[in-house]
N, C-alpha and C positions, 0 to 999 in steps of 0.2 A: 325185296327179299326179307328183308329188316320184318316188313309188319306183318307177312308171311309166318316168318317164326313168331312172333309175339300172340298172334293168333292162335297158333297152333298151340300155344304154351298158355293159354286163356288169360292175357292180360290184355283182355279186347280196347280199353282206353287208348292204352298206348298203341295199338294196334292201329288204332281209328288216325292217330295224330304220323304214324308213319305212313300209310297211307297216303292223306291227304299232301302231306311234303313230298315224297313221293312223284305224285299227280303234280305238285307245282313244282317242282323244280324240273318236271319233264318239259311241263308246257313253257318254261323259262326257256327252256335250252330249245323249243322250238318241235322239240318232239311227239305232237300229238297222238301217233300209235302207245307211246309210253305210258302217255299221261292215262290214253283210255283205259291200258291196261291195270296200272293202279286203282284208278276209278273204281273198275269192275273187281279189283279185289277188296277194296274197301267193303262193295257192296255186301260182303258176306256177311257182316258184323248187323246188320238190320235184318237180312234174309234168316242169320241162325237164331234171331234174336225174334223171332215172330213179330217183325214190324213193316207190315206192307206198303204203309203212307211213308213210312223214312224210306223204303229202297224205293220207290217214285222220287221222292225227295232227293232222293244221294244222283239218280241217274236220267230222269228225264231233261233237267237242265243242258245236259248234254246233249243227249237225244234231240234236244229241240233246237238244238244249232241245224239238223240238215245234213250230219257230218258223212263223208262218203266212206262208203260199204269195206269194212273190215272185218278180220274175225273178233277184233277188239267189241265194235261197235255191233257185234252179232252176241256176243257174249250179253251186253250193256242192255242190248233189245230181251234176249233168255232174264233177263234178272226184273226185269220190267215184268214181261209175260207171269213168270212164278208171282209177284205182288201182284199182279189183276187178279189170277186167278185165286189167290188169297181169299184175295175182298171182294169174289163172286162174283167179280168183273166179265162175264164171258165175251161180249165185243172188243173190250180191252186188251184179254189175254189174244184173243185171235189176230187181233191187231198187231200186236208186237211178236206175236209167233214167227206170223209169216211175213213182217219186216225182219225179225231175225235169220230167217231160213236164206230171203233173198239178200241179206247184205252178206250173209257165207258162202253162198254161193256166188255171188256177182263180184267177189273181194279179189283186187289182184293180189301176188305172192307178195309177204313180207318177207325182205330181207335177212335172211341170217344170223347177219354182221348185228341186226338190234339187240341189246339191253347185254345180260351178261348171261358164262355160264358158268353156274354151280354143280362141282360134280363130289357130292359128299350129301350124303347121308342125312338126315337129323339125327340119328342115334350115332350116330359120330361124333356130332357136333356135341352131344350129350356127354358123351365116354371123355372126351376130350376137358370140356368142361369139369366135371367130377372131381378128372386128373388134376386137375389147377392148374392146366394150361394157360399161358397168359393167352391177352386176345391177339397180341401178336401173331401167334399159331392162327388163329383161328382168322386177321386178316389176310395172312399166306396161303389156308385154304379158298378165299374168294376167289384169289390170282389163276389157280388151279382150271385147268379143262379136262374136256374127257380125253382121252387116249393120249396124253400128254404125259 
């Protein structure tokens, strides 16, 4: 969530560095859906950054493990595909299309119960911020769900 907002707030470095902690402290805990998921957001920082060879770079490592069919790892193949087709890849992009297609389609249901939920706004989190809310506040909205 962290490099999410950071992102969205164009301090792409630090973006890149939550991320990646992110990704390892998922794959620490054992959590590989998590870690994908990270991964794949990382990716956007090269993909908005018109750099084809870094988003191969950021995700085929992964991809080249073999890893079974997620919507994570369907995401991770779409981020691949847009860099082929970048850099005029057209066997490339087809390739990882329609590994992407079949690893979301062929993906069993993830769990619910994964990662957290955030139910607040960014222009909240903004308003809030302005206010000089400490971050206290603003750890209490983490704790927060929906219809809670």
């Amino acid at each position: 969530m962290v490099g999410e907002i950071l992102f969205n707030s164009n301090q792409f470095p630090l973006a890149r560095r939550w991320y990646l902690a992110a990704a390892r402290a998922a794959r620490e805990a054992g959590d590989t859906y998590l870690a994908d998921i990270a991964l794949a957001g990382g990716a956007y920082l090269p993909i908005y950054a018109g750099e084809p060879r870094e988003v191969l770079a950021h995700v085929l490592p992964r991809l080249d493990q073999g890893p079974a069919p997620t919507p994570a790892i369907a995401w991770l193949l779409g981020f691949a595909a847009k860099a082929y087709v970048s850099l005029g890849d057209r066997t490339g992009f087809e390739r990882a299309i329609e590994a992407s297609r079949i690893s979301w389609t062929s993906a069993r249901p993830i769990p619910s119960t994964r990662g957290f939920s955030l139910s607040c706004r960014r222009s909240t989190l903004s308003t809030r911020r302005a206010a000089g809310e400490t971050s206290e506040t603003s750890r209490g909205l983490l704790k927060r769900r929906p219809g809670r």
